[in-house]
Backbone as JSON, one array per atom type, in Angstrom:
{
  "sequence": "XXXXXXXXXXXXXXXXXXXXXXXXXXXXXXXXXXXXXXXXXXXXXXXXXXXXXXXXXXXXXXXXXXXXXXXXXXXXXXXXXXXXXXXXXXXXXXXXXXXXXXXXXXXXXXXXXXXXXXXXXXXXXXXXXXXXXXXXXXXXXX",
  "N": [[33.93, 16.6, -5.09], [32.35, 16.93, -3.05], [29.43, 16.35, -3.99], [29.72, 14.03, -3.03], [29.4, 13.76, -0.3], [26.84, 14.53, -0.27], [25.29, 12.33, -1.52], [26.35, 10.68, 0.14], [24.86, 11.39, 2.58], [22.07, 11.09, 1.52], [21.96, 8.64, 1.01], [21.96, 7.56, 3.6], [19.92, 8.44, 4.6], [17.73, 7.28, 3.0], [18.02, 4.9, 4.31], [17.41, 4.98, 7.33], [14.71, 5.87, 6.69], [13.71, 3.47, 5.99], [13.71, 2.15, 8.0], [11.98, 3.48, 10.02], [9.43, 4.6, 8.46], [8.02, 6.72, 8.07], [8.09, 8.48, 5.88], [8.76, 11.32, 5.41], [11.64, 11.32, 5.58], [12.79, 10.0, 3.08], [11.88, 11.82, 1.43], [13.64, 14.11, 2.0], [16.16, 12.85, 1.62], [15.79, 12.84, -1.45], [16.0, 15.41, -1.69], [18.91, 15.36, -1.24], [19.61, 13.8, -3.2], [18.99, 16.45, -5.03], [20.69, 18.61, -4.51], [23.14, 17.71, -4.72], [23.43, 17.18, -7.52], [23.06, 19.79, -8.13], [25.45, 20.66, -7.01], [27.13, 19.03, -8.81], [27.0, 19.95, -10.91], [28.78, 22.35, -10.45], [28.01, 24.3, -9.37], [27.64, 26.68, -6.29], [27.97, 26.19, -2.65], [25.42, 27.32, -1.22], [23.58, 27.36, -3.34], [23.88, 24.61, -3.68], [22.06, 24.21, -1.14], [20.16, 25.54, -0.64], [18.65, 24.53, -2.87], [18.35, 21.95, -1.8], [16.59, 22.65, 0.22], [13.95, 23.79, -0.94], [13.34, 21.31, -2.55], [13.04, 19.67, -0.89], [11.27, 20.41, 0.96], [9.17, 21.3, -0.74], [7.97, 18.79, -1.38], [7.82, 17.47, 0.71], [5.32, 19.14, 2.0], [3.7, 18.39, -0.64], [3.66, 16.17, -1.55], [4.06, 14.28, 0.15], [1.72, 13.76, 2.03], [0.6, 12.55, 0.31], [1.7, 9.8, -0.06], [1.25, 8.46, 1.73], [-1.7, 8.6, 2.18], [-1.45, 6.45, 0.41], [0.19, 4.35, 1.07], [0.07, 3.8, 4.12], [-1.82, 1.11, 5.31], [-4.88, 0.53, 6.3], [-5.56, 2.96, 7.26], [-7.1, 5.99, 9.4], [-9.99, 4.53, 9.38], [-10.06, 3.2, 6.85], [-10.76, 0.39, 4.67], [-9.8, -2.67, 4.88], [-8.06, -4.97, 1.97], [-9.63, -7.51, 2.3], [-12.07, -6.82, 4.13], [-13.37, -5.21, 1.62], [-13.99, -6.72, 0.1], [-16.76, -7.1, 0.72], [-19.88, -7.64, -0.2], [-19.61, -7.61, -2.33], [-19.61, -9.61, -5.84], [-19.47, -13.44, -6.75], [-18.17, -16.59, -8.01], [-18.36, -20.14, -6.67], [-15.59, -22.45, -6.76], [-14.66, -24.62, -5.29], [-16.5, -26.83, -3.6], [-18.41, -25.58, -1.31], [-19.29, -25.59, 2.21], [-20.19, -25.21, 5.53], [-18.33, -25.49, 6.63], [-15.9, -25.34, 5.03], [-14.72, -24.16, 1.97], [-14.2, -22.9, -1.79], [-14.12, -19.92, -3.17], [-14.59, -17.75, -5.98], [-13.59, -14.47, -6.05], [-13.61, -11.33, -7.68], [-11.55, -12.49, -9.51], [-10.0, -13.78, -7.69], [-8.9, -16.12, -5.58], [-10.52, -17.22, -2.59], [-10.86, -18.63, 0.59], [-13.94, -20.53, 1.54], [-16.74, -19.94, 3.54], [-19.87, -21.44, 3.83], [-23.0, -19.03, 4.56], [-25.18, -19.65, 6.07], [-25.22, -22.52, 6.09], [-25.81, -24.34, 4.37], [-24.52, -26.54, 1.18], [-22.83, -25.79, -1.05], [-22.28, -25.87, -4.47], [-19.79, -25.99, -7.0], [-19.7, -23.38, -9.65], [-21.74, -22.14, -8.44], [-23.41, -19.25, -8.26], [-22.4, -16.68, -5.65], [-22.58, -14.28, -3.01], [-20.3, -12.46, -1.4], [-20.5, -11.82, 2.3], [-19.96, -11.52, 4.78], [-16.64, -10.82, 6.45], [-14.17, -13.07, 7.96], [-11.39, -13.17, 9.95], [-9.22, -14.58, 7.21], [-11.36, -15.66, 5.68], [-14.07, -15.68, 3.84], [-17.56, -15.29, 4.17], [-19.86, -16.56, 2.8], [-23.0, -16.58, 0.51], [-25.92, -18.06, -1.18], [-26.6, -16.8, -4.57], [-29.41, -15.66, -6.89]],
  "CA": [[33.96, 15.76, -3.91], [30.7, 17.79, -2.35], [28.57, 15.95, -4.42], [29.46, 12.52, -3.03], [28.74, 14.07, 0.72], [25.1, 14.6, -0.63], [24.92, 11.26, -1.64], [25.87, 9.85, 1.58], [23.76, 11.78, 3.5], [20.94, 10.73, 0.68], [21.8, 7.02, 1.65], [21.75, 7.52, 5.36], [18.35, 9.29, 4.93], [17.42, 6.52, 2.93], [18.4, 3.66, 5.28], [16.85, 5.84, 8.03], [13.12, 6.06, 6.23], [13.53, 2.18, 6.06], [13.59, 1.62, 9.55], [11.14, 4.93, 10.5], [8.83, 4.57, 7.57], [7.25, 8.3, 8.19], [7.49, 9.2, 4.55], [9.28, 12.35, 5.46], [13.51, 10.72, 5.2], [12.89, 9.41, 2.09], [11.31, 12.98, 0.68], [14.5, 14.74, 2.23], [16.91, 11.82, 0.65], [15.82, 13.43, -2.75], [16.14, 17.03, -2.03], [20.07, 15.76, -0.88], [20.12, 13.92, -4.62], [19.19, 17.19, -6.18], [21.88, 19.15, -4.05], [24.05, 16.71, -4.92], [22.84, 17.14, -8.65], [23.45, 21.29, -8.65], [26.85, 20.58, -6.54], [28.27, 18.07, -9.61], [27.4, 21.27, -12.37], [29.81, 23.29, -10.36], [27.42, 25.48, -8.21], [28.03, 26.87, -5.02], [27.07, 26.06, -1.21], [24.51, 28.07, -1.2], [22.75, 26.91, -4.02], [22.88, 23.28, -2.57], [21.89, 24.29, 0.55], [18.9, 26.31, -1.3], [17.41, 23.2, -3.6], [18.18, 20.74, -0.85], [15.52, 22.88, 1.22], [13.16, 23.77, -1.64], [13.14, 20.4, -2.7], [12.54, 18.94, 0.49], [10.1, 21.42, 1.26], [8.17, 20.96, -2.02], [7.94, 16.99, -1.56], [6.87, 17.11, 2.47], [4.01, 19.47, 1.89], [2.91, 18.39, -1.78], [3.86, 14.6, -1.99], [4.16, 13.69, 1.25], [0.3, 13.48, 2.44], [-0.04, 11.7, -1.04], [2.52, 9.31, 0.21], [0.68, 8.29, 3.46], [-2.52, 7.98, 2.43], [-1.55, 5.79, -0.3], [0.86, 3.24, 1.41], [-0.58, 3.54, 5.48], [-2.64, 0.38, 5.28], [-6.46, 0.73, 7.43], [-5.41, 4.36, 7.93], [-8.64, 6.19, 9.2], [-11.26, 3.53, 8.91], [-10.13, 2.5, 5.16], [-11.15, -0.98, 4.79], [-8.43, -3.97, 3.91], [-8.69, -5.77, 0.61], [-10.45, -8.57, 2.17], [-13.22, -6.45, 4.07], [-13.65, -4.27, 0.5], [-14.89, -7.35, -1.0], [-18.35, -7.74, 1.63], [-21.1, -7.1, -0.99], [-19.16, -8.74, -4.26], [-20.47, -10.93, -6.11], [-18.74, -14.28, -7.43], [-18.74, -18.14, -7.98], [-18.2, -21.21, -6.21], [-14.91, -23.21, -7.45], [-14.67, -26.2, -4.85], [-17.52, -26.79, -2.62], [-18.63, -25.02, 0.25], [-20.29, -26.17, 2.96], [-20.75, -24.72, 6.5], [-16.97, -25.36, 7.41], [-14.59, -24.94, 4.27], [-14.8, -24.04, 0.9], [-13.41, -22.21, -2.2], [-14.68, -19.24, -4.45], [-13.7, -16.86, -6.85], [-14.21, -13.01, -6.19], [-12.62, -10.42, -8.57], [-10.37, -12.98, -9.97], [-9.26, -14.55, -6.7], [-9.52, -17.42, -4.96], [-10.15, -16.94, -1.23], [-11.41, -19.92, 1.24], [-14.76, -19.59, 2.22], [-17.48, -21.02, 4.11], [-21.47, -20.95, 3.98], [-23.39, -18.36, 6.29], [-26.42, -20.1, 6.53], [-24.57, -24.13, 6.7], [-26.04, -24.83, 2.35], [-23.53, -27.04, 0.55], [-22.61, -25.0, -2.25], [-21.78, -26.69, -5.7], [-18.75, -25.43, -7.73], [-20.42, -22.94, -9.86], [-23.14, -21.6, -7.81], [-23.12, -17.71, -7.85], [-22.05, -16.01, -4.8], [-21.91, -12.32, -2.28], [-19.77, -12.37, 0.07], [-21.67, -11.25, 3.27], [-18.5, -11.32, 5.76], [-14.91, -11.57, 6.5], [-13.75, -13.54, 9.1], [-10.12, -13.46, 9.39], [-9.24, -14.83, 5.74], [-12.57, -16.76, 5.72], [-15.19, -15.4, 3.71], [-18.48, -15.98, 4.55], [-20.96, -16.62, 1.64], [-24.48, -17.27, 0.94], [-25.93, -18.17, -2.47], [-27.6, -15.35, -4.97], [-29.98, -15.61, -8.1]],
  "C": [[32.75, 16.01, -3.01], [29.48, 16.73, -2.47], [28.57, 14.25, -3.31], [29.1, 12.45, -0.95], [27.11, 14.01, 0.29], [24.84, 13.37, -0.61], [25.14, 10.63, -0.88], [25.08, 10.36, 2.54], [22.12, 11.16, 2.66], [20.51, 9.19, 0.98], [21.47, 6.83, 2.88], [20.02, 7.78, 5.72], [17.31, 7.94, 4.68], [17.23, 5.02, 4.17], [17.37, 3.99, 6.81], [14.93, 5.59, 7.9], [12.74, 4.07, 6.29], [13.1, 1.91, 7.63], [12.42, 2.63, 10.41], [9.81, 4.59, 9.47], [7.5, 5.77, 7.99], [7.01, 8.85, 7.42], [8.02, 11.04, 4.69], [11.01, 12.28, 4.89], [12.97, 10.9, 3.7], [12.74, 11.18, 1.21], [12.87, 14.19, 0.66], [15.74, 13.89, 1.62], [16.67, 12.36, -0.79], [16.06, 14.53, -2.77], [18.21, 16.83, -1.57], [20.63, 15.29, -2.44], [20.11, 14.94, -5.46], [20.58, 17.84, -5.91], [23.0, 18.65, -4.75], [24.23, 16.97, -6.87], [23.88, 18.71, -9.13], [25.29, 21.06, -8.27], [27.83, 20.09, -7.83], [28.18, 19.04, -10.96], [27.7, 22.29, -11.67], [29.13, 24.57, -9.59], [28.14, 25.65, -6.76], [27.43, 26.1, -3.95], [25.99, 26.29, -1.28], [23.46, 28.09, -1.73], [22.5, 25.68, -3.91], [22.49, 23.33, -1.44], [20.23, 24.21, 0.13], [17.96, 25.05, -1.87], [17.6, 22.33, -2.86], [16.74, 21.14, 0.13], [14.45, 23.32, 0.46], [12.78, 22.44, -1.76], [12.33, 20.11, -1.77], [11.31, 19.52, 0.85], [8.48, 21.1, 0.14], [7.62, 19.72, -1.68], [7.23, 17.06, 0.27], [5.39, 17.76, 2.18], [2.8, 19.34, 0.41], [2.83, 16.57, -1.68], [3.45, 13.62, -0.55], [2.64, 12.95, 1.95], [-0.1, 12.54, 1.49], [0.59, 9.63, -0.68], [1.85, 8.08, 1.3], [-0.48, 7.64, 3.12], [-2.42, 6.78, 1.16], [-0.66, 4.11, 0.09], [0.72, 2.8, 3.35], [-1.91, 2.73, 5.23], [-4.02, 0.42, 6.87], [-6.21, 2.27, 8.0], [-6.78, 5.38, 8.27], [-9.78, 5.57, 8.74], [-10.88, 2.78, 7.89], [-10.52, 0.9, 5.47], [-10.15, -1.27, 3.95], [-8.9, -4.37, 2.92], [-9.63, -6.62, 1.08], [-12.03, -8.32, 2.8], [-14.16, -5.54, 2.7], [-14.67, -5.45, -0.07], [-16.55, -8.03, -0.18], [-18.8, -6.92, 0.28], [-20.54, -7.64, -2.57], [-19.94, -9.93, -4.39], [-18.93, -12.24, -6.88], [-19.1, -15.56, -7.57], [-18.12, -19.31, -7.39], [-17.12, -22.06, -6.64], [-14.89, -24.33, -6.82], [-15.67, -25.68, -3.74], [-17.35, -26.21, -1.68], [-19.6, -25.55, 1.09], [-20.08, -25.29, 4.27], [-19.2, -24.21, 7.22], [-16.42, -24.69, 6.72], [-15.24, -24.96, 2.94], [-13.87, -23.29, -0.14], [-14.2, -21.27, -3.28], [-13.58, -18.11, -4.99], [-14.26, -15.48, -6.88], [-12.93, -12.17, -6.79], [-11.49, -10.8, -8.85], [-9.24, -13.26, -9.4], [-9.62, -15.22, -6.1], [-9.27, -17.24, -3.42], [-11.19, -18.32, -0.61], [-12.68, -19.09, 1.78], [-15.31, -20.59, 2.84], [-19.01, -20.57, 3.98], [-21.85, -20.26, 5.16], [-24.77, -19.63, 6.49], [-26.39, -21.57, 5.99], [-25.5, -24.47, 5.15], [-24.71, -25.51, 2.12], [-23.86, -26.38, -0.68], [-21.79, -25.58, -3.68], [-20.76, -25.62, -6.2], [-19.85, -24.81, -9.03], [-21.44, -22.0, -9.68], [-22.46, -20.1, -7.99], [-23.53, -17.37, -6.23], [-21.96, -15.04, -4.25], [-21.51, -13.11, -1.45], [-20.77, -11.25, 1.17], [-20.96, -10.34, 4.54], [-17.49, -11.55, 5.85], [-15.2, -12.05, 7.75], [-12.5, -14.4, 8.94], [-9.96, -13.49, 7.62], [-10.1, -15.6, 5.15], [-13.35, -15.88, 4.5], [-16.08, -16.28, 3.51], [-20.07, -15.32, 3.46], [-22.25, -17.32, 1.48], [-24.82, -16.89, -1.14], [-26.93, -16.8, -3.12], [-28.28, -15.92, -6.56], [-29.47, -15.2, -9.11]]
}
């Protein structure tokens, strides 16, 4: 019956990290499934107490930082997908001209517009130069 305490505290933690999203709940939500784990092959207190705080312990200072910088979007400078792609190269699918257009960089289609007001044929090779907003702003290349 122990075990199924673990597992609601494991859900709560869960539910918790949803609404918090700190990347710490969620890490402690697994150290209550292992508890929960040793508790259902007949161990003591003591020993879920023990791998609930190893666990947990293990996962905040090993996983946890891994955690963060991999799902905290612009965290410390990082650049978004759509500033990553200034300096790509690509090609022209529906015309561009000064206002609106459409190209294709790394096998996506993002709206763009000319920097320097060229009508750009479908085709033409392309760098992106700038974002603006979901704009990019392209100029033709050799």
């Amino acid at each position: 019956m122990a075990w199924q305490i673990w597992v609601a505290i494991a859900i709560a933690l869960i539910i918790a990290e949803i609404f918090s999203l700190t990347f710490y709940l969620i890490l402690f939500a697994i150290g209550a499934f292992g508890a929960a784990l040793v508790q259902a092959l007949g161990l003591s207190l003591s020993y879920q107490v023990g791998i609930f705080v190893v666990i947990s312990i293990f996962l905040a200072v090993f996983v946890q930082p891994i955690l963060k910088r991999t799902f905290v979007l612009n965290h410390q400078g990082r650049l978004s997908n759509a500033e990553a792609l200034v300096g790509q190269r690509g090609y022209v699918t529906g015309e561009v001209t000064a206002d609106s257009g459409l190209v294709k960089v790394n096998g996506e289609t993002w709206s763009a517009r000319s920097l320097d007001g060229q009508t750009l044929a479908p085709g033409t090779p392309i760098q992106v130069v700038q974002v603006e907003g979901a704009k990019l702003l392209v100029k033709r290349v050799q």
